[in-house]
C-alpha positions in Angstrom: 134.4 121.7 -77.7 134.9 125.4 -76.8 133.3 126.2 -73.5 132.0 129.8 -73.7 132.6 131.2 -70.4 135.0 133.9 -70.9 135.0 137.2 -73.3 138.6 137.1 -74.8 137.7 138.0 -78.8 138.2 135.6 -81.4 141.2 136.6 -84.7 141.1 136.4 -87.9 144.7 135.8 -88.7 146.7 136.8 -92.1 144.9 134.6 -94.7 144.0 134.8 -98.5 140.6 133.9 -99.4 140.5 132.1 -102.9 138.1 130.3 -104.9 138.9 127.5 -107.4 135.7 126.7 -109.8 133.3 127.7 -107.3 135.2 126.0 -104.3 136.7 128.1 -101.6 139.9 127.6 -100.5 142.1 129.6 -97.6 146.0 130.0 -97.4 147.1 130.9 -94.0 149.6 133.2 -94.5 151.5 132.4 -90.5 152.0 128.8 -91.7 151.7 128.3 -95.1 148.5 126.0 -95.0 146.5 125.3 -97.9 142.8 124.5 -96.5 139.5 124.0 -98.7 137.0 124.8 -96.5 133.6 123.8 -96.5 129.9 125.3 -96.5 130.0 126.4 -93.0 133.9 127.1 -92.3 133.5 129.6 -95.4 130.4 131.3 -93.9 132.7 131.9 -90.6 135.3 133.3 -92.5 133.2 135.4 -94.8 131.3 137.2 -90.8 135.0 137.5 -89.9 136.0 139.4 -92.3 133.8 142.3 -91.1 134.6 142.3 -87.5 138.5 141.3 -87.5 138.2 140.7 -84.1 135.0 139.8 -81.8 134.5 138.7 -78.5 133.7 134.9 -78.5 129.9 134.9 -77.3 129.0 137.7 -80.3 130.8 135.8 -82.5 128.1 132.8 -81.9 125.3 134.8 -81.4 125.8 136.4 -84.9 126.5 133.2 -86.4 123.2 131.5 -84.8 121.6 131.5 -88.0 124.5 129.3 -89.6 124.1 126.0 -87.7 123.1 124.4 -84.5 125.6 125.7 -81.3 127.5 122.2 -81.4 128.3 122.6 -84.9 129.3 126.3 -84.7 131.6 125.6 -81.5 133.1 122.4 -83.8 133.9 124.7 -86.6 135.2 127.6 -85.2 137.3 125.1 -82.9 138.8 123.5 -86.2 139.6 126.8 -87.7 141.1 127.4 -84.2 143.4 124.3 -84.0 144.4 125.3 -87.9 145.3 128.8 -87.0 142.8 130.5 -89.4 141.2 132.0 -86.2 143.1 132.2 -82.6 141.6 133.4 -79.9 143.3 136.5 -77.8 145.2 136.1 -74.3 146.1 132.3 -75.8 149.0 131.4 -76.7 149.8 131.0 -80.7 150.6 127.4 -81.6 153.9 127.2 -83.3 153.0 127.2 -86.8 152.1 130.9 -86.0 154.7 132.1 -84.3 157.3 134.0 -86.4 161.0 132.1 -86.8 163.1 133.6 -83.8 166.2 136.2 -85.1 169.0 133.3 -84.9 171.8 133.8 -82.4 174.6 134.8 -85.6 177.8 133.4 -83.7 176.4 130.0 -84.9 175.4 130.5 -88.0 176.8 129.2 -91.0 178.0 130.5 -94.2 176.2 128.0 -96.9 177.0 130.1 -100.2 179.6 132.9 -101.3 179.1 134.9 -104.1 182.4 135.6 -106.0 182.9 138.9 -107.5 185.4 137.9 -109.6 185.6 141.8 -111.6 184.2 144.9 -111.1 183.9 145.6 -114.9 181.4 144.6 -117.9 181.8 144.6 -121.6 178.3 145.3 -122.0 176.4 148.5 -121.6 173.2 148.2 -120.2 171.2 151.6 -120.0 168.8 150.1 -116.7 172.4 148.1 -114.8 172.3 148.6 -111.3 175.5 148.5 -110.7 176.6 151.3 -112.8 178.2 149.1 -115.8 179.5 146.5 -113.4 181.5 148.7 -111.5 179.9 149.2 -108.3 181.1 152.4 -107.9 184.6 151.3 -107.6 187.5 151.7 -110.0 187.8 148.6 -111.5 189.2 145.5 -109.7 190.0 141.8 -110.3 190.0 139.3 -107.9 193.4 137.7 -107.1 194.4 133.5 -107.5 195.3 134.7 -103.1 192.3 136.3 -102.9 190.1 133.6 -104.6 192.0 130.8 -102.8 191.6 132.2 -99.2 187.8 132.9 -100.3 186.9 129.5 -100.5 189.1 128.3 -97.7 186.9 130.8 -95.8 183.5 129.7 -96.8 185.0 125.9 -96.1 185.8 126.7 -92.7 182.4 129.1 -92.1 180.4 126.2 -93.6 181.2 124.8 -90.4 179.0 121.5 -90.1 177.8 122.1 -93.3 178.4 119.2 -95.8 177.1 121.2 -99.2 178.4 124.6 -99.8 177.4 126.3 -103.0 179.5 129.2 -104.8 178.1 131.9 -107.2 180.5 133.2 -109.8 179.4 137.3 -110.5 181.2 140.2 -111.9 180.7 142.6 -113.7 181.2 140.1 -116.1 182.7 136.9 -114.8 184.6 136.1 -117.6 186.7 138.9 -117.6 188.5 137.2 -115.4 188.4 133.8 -117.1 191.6 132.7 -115.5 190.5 132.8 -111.5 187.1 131.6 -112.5 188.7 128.9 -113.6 191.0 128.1 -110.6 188.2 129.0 -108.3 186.6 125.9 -109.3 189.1 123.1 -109.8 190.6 124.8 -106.2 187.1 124.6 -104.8 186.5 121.1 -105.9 190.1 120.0 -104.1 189.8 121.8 -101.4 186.1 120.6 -100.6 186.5 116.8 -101.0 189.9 117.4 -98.7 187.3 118.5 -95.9 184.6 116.1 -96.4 182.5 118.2 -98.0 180.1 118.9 -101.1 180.9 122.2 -103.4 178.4 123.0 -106.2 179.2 126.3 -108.4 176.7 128.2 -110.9 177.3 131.3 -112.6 175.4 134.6 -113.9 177.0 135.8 -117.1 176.0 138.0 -120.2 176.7 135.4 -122.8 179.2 137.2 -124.5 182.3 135.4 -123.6 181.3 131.8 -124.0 183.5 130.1 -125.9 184.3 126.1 -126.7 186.6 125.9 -124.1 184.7 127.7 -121.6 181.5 125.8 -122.1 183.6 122.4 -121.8 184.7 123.4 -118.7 181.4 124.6 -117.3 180.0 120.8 -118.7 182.9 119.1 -117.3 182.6 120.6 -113.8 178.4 120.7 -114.0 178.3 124.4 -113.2 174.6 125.8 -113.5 174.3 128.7 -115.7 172.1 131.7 -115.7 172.3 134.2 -118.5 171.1 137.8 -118.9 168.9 137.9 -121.5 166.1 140.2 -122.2 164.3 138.3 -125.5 164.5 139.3 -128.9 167.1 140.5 -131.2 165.3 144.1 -130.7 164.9 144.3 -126.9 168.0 142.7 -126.5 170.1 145.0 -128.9 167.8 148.5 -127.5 168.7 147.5 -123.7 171.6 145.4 -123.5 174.2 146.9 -126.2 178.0 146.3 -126.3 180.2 149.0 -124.8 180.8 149.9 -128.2 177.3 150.4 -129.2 176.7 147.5 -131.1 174.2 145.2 -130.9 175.1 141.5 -128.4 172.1 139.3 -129.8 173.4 137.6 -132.3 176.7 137.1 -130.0 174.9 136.0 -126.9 171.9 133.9 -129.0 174.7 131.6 -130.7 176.2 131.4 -127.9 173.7 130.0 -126.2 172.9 127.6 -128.6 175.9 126.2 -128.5 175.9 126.2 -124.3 172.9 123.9 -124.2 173.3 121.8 -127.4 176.3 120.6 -124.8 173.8 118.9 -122.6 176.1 120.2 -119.5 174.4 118.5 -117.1 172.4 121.4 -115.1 169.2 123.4 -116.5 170.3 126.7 -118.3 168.4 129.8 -117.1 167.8 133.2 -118.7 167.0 135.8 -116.6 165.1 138.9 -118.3 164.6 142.3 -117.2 162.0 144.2 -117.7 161.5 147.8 -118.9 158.3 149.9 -119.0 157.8 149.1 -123.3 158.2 145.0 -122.3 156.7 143.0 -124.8 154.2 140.7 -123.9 156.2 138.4 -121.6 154.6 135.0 -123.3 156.4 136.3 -126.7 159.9 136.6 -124.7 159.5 133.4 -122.9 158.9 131.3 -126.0 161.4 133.4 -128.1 163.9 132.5 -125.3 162.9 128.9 -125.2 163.4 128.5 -128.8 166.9 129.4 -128.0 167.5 125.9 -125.8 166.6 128.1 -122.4 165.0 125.6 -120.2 163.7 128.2 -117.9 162.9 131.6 -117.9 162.8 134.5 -115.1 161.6 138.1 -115.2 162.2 140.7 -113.3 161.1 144.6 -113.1 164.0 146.9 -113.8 165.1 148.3 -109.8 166.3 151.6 -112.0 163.8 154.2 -111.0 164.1 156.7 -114.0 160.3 156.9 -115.1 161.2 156.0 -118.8 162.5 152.6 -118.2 160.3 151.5 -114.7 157.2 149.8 -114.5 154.5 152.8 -113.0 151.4 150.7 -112.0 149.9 150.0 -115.0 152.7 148.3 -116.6 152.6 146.1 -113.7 148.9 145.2 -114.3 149.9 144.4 -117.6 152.6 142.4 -115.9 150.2 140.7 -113.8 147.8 139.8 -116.3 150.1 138.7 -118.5 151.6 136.3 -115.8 148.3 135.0 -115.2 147.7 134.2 -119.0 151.0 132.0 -118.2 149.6 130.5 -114.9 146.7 129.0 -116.9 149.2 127.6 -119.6 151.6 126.1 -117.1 148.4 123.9 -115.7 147.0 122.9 -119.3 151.2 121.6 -120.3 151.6 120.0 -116.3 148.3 118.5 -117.3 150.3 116.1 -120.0 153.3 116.4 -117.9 154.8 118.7 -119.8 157.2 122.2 -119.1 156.6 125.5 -120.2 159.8 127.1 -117.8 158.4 130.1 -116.2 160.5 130.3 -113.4 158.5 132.8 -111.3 155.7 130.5 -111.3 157.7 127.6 -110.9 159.6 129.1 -107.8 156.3 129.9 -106.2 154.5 126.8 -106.7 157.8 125.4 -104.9 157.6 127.4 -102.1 153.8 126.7 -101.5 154.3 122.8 -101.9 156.7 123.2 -99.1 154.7 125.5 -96.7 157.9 127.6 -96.7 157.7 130.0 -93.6 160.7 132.9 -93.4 161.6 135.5 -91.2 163.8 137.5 -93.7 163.0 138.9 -97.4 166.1 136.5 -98.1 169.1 134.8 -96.7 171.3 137.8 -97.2 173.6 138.1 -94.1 172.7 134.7 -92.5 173.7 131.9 -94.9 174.5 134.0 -97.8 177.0 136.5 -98.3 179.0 138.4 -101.4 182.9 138.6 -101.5 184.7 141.6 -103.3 188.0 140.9 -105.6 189.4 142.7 -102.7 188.2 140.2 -100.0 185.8 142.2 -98.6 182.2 140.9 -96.9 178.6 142.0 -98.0 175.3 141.8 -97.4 174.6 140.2 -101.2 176.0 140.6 -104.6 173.7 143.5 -105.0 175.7 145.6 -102.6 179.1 145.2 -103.4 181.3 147.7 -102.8 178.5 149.4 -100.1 180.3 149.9 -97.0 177.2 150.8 -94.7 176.5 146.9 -95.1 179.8 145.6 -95.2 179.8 142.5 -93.0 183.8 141.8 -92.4 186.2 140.4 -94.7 187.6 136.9 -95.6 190.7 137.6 -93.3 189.4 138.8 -89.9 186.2 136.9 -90.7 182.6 138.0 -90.1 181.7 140.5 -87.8 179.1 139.5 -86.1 178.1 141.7 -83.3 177.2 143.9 -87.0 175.1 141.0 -88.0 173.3 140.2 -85.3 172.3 144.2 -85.1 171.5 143.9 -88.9 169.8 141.1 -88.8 168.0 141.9 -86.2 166.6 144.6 -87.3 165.9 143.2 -90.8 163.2 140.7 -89.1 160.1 140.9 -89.8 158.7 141.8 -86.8 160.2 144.9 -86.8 157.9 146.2 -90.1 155.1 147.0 -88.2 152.9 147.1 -92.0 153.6 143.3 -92.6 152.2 142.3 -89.3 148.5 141.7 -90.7 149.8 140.8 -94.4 149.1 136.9 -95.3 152.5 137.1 -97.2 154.4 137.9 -93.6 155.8 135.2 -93.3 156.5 134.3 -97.6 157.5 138.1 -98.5 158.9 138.9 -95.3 159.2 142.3 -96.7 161.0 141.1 -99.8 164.1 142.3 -101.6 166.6 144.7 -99.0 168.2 146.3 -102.2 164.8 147.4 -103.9 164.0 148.4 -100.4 166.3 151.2 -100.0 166.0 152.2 -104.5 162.3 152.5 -104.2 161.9 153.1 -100.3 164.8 155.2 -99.2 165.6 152.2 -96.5 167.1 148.7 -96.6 164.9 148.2 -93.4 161.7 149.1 -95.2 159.4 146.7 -96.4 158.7 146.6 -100.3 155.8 148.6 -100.1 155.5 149.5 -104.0 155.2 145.6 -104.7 152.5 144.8 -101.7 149.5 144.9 -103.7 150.7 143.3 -106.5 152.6 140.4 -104.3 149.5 139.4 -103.1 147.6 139.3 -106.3 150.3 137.3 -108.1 150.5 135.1 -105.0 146.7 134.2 -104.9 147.7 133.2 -108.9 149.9 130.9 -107.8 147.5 129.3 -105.0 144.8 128.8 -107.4 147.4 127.4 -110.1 148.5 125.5 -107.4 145.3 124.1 -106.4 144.8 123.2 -109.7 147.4 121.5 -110.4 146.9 119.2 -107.4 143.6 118.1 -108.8 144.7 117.5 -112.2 148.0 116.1 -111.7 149.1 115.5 -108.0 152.4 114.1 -108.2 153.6 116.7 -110.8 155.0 119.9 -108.4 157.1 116.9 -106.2 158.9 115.5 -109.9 159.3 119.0 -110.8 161.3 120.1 -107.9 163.5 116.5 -107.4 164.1 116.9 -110.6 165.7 120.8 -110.2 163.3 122.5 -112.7 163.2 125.0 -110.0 166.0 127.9 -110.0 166.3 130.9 -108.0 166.5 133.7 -110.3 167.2 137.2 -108.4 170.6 138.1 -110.2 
């Protein structure tokens, strides 16, 4: 039992507060605990909430009225020991403190994305990398570059046993003939060193052909496509070079991509402008298609025409929701509806997933240029103010460590009392600096709404627990769950 004898203040730490049919529940946002509280424990929290911190003694004394002191000092204690409340001058246990910045010169490189072109044969009014090009004039990557590439990640993989490999462009299948060798080198080269080599690519659809979807079935390479939904979206935002419509192209295409049974889930991954159509009528029209997941994603362009001001992303939200509460009723008879956003949240709550970093960019994960060259991610290829060494003189890491360093959490002073600290982290460095000015930033235009379509997800969550509790862990053995941020 707390022993009242001092006057350090009692915390309330970063939490959401959430009710499920009448019952509240709390997520604490330092350690990812899911916690149904009970009559007494929600009164505390509900007091707290007005007087984010209070010395220990007025916390009782305003309490009194709740319960005897024995059964106050018990529940306060238990909301101590769970990190809902700590108490100042003590130290936090460690499922509060935030993951230390790792000492780079040991860290190892666990996936490479290949940028195997800077070129696309499609052109896309919202692409971020100005038509696949980066920039840059347009490059390919070389059988010697793509060789030493992998060797590279092999040997940075260091104790490793998996190592994974993204295959991006541009396009990747404009250069079909590297893509190719990349994998059946990668494959040789892996089981020569012991080790385990997976490979997935993002593509536009528009180049898969019989031979190329053998291949990708033959080698079990996971596939996500760029799709935004019907012929009309698809056709207004994602047009050929030449003008013309790619539906038809990419939708028979696609057919014929999963009617192979390859082996690994197909993804499509849609981006959204400010006219989306309601995102239940793109996910079905895409599952029709053979999909068996689909992501969305807010255009990063930031022309006022195409983004998504605040009330799009209500609509957004809303409309996400409506999707939450069909996910549950189809888990409910074990079924799949395939919204990947959901289904990559839910993952991360089952697992009380606590980060330090929006993403792995720069610690495990890094892009590779068809010159060779290092980067933070895929998104900033060919962006030498985060250019992090090259496949030949290796990484550099005094750079790292800086960058990483101050990419931590820690150092965004307006995620400290967030309950999404340590689950956002910030979120995305690339939106960072398009909608913020600063990689270092945190995503400050997305705060509100993360925590909204977070507390979605806890109460789906919950729910699904109840209804069918062995659901979430079958789902994510069985790799429903795909990472969709390409």
């Amino acid at each position: 039992m707390t022993v009242l004898m001092d006057r350090s203040a009692v915390v309330l730490s970063n939490h959401i507060a959430f009710e499920v049919d009448g019952r509240p529940y709390l997520y604490q946002g330092l350690s990812g605990v899911i916690t149904q509280l009970d009559g007494l424990a929600s009164k505390i929290i509900h007091a707290m909430k007005a007087n984010q911190a209070i010395e220990r003694q007025a916390l009782y004394s305003s309490l009194s009225d709740l319960a005897s002191p024995s059964e106050l000092a018990e529940a306060i204690d238990e909301l101590i020991q769970s990190g809902v409340l700590y108490v100042t001058g003590e130290n936090k246990g460690p499922l509060m403190r935030t993951p230390p910045v790792p000492v780079s010169s040991k860290l190892p490189l666990a996936t490479l994305v290949f940028h195997l072109v800077n070129s696309c044969n499609l052109g896309c009014s919202y692409c971020y990398a100005g038509s696949g090009e980066y920039g840059a004039p347009q490059k390919l990557m070389s059988r010697e570059t793509a060789e030493d590439a992998i060797d590279f990640l092999l040997r940075e993989s260091r104790q490793l046993e998996e190592v994974s490999v993204i295959l991006f462009g541009g396009e990747p299948f404009l250069n079909w003939p590297q893509l190719k060798h990349i994998v059946e080198y990668g494959e040789r080269e892996a089981g020569r060193c012991g080790k385990r080599i997976s490979f997935s690519l993002t593509t536009n659809g528009t180049l898969l052909n019989d031979e190329r979807i053998a291949f990708i079935r033959d080698h079990q390479i996971g596939v996500s496509v760029s799709m935004d939904g019907d012929e009309a979206t698809q056709d207004k935002w994602r047009p050929l070079k030449s003008g013309a419509g790619s539906y038809r192209l990419v939708s028979a295409n696609v057919r014929k991509l999963v009617a192979e049974k390859t082996g690994r889930p197909v993804a499509a991954r849609v981006t959204l402008t400010r006219d989306f159509p309601h995102v239940r009528e793109t996910l079905q029209h895409l599952r029709g298609l053979g999909f068996h997941e689909v992501g969305f994603a807010p255009v990063t362009e930031t022309d006022e025409e195409m983004m998504l001001a605040r009330p799009e992303m209500m609509r957004l939200l809303e409309q996400f929701a409506e999707l939450a509460d069909e996910f549950v009723a189809a888990a409910a008879n074990n079924g799949f509806l395939g919204f990947s956003n959901l289904t990559n949240l839910l993952a991360d709550l089952h697992s009380g997933q606590t980060k330090a970093y929006g993403c792995g960019a720069g610690l495990g994960f890094m892009a590779v240029s068809p010159s060779g060259e290092l980067y933070l991610c895929h998104r900033f290829n060919e962006d030498s103010t985060v250019r992090m060494g090259d496949i030949y003189k290796g990484i550099n890491r005094d750079f790292q460590q800086k960058l990483l360093s101050e990419l931590h959490v820690d150092n965004k002073t307006t995620c400290s009392r967030c309950a999404l600290v340590h689950s956002c982290a910030g979120g995305c460095y690339y939106e960072a600096r398009e909608r913020q000015g600063d990689i270092l930033a945190p995503n400050l235009h997305y705060c509100n709404w993360m925590l909204r379509w977070t507390t979605i997800g806890l109460k789906t969550y919950v729910r699904l627990m109840e209804q069918n509790p062995d659901y979430l862990d079958r789902m994510i053995g069985s790799g429903a769950c795909s990472s969709n941020n390409t």
